[in-house]
N, C-alpha and C positions, 0 to 999 in steps of 0.2 A: 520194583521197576524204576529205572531212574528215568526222570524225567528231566531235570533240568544239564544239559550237556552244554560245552564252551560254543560251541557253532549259534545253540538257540540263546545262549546270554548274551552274546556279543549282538545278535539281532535286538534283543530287548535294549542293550544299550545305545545300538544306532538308531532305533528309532522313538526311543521318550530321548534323545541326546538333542533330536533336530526338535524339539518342540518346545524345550524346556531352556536350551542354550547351557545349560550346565554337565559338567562332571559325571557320569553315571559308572555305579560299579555294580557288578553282581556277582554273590559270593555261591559256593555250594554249599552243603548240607553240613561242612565243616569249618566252616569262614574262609576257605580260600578262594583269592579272585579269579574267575574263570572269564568276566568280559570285563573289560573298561573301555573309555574314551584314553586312559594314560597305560598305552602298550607295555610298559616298562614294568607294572603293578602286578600286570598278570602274573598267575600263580604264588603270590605272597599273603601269606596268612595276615585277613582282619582281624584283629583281635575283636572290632567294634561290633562287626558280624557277630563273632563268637558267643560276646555277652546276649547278641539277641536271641542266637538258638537256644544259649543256654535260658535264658530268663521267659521265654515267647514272648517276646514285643517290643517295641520300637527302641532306638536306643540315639541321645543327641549326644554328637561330642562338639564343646567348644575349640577355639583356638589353643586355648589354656590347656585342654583336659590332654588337644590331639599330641601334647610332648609328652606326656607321661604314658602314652598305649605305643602299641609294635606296630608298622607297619597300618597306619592309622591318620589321615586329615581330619579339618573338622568337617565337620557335615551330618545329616541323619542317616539311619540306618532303621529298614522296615523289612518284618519277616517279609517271605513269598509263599501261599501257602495253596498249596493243590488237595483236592479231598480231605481237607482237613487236619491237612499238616504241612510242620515247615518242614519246606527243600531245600529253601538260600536266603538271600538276603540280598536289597539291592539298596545302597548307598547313592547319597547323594551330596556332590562336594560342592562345600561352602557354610559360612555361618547357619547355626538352625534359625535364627531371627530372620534369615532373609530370605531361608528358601522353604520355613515352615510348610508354606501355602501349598507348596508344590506336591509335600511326602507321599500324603494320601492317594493322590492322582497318579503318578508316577508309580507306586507300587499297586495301583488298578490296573494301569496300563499293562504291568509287568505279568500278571496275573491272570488277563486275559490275551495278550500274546503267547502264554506258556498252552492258556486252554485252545486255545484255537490251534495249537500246534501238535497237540496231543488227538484232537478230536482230528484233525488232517493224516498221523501217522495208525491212527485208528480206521481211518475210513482207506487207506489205502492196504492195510495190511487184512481189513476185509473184501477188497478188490484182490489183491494177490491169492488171497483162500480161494475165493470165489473163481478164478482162470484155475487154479489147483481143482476145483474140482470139478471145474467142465471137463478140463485136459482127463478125468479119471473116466469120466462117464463117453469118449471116445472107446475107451479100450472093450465097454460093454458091462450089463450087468453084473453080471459075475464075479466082478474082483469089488462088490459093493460091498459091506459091511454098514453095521449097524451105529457106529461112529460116522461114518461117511453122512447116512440121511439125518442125525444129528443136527452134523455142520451143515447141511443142507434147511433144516427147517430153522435153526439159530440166524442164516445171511437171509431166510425170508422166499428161498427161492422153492418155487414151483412147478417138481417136474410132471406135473398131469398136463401143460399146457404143450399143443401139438406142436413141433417145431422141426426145423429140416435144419441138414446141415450145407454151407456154403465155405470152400475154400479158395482161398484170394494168395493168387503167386502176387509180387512187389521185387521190382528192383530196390529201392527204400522203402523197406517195410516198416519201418518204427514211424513213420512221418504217418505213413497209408495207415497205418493201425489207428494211429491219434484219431487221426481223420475220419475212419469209420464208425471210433468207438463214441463219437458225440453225437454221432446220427442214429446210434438204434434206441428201440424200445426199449421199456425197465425190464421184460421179460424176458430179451433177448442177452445169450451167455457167450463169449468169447473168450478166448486165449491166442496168443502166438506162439506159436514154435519154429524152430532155426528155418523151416520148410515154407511154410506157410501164415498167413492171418487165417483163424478158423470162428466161425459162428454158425454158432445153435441158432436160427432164428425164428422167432416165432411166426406162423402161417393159418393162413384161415382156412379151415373145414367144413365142407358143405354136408348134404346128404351123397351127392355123388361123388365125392371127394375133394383134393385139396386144390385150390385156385391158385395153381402155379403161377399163374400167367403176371396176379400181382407182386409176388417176388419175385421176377423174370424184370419188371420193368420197373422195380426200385432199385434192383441192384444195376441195372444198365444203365439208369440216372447217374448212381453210384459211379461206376466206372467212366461213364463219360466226362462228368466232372471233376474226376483225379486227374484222368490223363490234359482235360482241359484246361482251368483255371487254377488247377492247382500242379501240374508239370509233371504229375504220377499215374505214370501208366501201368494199368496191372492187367491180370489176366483171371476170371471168376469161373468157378465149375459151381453146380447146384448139384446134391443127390434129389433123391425120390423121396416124399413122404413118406416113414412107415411109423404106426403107433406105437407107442409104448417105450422101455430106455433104452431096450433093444436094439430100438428101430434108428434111434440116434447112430448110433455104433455104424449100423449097417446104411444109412444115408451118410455118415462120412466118409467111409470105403468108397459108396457108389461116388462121392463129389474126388474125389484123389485121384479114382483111376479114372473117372471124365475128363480131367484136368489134366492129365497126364497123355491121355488117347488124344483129348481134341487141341492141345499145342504142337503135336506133331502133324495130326493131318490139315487142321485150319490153322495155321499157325498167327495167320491175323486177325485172326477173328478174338473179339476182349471176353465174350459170355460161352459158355455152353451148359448144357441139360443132359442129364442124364439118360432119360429119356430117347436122344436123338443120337446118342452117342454107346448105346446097350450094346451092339452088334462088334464094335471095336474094343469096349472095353470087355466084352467077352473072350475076343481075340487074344488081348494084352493078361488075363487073367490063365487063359491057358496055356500062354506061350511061359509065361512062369510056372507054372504048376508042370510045365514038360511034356504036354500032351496034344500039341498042334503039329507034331510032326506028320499025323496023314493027310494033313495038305498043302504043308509050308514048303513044300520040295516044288510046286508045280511055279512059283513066283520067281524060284530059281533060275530053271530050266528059260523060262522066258528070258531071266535078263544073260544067261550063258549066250542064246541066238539073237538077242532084239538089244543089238547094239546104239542103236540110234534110239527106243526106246518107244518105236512105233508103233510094236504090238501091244506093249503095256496101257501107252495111252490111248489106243483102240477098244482094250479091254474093258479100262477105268470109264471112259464115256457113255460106253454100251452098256454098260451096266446103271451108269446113272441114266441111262434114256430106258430104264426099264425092259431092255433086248427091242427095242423099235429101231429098226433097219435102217431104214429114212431120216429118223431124226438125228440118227448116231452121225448117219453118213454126212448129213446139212452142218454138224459142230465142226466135225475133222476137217470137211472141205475136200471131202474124195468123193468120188461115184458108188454106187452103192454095189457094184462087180467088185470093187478096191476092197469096202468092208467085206463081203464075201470070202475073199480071198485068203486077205487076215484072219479071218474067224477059223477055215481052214488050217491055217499054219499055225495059230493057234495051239489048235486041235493035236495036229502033228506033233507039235512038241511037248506035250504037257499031256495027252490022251484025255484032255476032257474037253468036251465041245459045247462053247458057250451056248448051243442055240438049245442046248437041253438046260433045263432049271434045275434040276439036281445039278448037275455038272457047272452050270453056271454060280451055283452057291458055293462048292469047291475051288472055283478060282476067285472068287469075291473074298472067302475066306483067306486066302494063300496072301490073295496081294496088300491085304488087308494087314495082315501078319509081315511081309515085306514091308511096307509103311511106316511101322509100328515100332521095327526094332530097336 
């Protein structure tokens, strides 16, 4: 594995450069310069280097010595060494009498800027694993393998622990991502994809089941404060508890197609639940699967007659007042003969008559499905 590349020596050089006020070079694994403070150096074979990889350890040149070497000043010259071997070499220009003091420190410095940059590329390329394998455990148990749980007990993670899935629409999602991903639990797993911010998140389990209600109002925290202090407004769907990795699978289904059902019918609403949302995303799931045509034809027929759209939102009301005559009548601001009459014509046109419950569930379904499309 190489570790030491021009980007992270040119870092090692800008920063023992502002501390020390001198010269700094860093060589690779074959004495060529990959950083300096004298641009012009870069990529010319140290000879000075050379001697150190070949010999392992420190190497001074005087003023004297630096005419007789190639591409060489005076100054010292100290290996770099990671797990126990050299990678490079990092130079420092000027007399070894005057900057003796310095070698030691300067190739400490260098030493642990290289490990804290390794230990950084380490820790994010176990972050990348780790969204690689939540993103696998979406698709459901089935495509798991025995390598998978592996990689799974090697990152530490814990899939006995109960969790649901939550999907977050973003206009700037890379920003909302940052921003969510410093507020969750260690428990809690995420990835993004082109679509969505997705999290596993972990959830508390009682005897009678799970307490929705506390992720309901951490994530509305959530949301309120993107769209507020921070300018990011997004839109959150939650699935349903279910145990097991199964259950993950099928609580991210259930948050997609919540998320999908409730921005078309609430569309300013920031939260929804699955839960409050079953009856639509049923809708949306049949109308895909091609099997709502026995009663997606009656939404039709309304808006062929109900050009003004007074039947529809006679329908839509009545239906949210539970079929109460009275109360339907007191939203719309008609007599209750008006709603009468509608409910009639209704009837006429579609053959199903709200005031019957079977029949009223067929045009709740229809218009439902109209909504939807």
């Amino acid at each position: 594995m190489k570790f030491l590349d021009g980007a992270l020596a040119q870092e090692i050089v800008d920063r023992t450069m502002q501390i020390i006020g001198r010269n700094i070079n860093v060589m690779n694994e074959k004495g060529v310069i990959i950083g300096s403070g004298d641009e012009a150096r870069i990529q010319s074979v140290h000879e000075g280097a050379v001697q150190v990889i070949g010999a392992g350890r420190g190497f001074e040149i005087t003023e004297a010595e630096a005419g007789r070497l190639n591409g060489v000043k005076a100054g010292i010259n100290l290996p770099i060494t990671f797990q126990d071997h050299i990678i490079g070499v990092i130079g420092i220009t000027g007399e070894p009498e005057e900057i003796r003091s310095y070698g030691e420190l300067v190739r400490m410095a260098a030493e642990m800027i290289l490990q804290q940059a390794v230990l950084m590329d380490e820790m994010q390329w176990d972050e990348r694993l780790k969204e690689e394998l939540t993103s696998q455990l979406l698709s459901g148990s089935e495509n798991l393998d025995p390598l998978y749980f592996e990689r799974v007990n090697r990152l530490g993670i814990d899939l006995d622990i109960p969790r649901t899935a939550i999907v977050i629409a973003a206009d700037e999602q890379t920003k909302s991502y940052k921003w969510i991903r410093d507020r969750l639990e260690k428990e809690d797993l995420y990835v993004m994809n082109p679509g969505y911010i997705i999290l596993l998140k972990k959830v508390i389990t009682k005897r009678e089941g799970w307490d929705h209600g506390q992720t309901m109002n951490q994530l509305g925290d959530w949301l309120s404060a993107l769209a507020g202090s921070q300018g990011l407004p997004c839109q959150a769907a939650i699935g349903q508890y279910h145990p097991g990795l199964e259950g993950l699978s099928r609580s991210y289904r259930e948050a997609v197609h919540t998320l999908e059902a409730g921005r078309k019918l609430d569309p300013q609403q920031a939260l929804y639940f699955y839960e409050d949302y079953k009856l639509p995303v049923f809708v949306a799931r049949a109308a895909e699967l091609g099997i709502a045509g026995a009663f997606q034809h009656h939404a039709a027929n309304l808006n062929q007659h109900d050009k003004k759209g007074e039947l529809q939102e006679t329908l839509r009301i009545y239906i949210e007042e539970n079929g109460d005559s009275s109360s339907a009548a007191s939203r719309l601001y008609i007599h209750r003969n008006t709603l009468r009459y509608r409910l009639e014509r209704i009837k006429e046109l579609t053959g199903k008559d709200p005031r019957s419950i079977k029949d009223l569930l067929e045009l709740y379904l229809s218009l439902l499905h109209n909504q939807l499309k």
